[in-house]
C-alpha positions, -999 to +999 in steps of 0.1 A: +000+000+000+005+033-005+000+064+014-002+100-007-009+135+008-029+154-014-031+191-018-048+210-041-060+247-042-098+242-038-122+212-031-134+210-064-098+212-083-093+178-058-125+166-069-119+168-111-084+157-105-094+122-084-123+115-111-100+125-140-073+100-123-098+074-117-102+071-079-135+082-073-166+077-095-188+098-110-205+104-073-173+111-059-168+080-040-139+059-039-134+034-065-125-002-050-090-006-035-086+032-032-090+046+003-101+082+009-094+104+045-108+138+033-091+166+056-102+198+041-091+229+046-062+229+076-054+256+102-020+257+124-016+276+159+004+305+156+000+321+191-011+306+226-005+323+256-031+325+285-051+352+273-049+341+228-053+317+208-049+320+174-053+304+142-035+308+108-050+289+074-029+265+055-034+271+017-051+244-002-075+215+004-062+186+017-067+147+014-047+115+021-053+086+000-043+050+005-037+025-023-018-002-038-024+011-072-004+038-090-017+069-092-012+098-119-027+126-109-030+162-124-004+196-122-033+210-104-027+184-069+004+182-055+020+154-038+031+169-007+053+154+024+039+164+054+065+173+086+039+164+115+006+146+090-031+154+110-039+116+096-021+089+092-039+051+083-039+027+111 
């Protein structure tokens, strides 16, 4: 199996580019053998003191996908390596 972190700019640039590469039908659910773990949009803490809390976006929409198959996907998702990943498969 393998384990890709997905990020694309918007949902629905992640959504053309998973049909387009065959992982997800027409309903947008995952072909068999393909694994989806739809994260979204991510924030990261920037400040946390007593008194703040604070919150900064993370650019893009994110999923992970798990699979033995090879997958080609378009320019418009990047195949990122995450330093600390918010999901990881059991």
């Amino acid at each position: 199996m393998r384990d890709y972190y997905l990020k694309a700019d918007t949902r629905e640039q992640m959504q053309e580019a998973l049909r387009t590469a065959g992982v997800v039908d027409a309903q947008d659910k995952p072909r068999p053998g393909y694994h989806l773990s739809v994260i979204g949009y991510l924030h990261e803490r920037v400040t946390f003191t007593e008194t703040a809390l604070e919150y900064h976006p993370i650019p893009g929409w994110h999923v992970n996908l798990r699979t033995a198959h090879d997958v080609v996907l378009p320019a418009t998702v990047q195949h990122i390596k995450p330093r600390t990943p918010w999901r990881t498969w059991a």
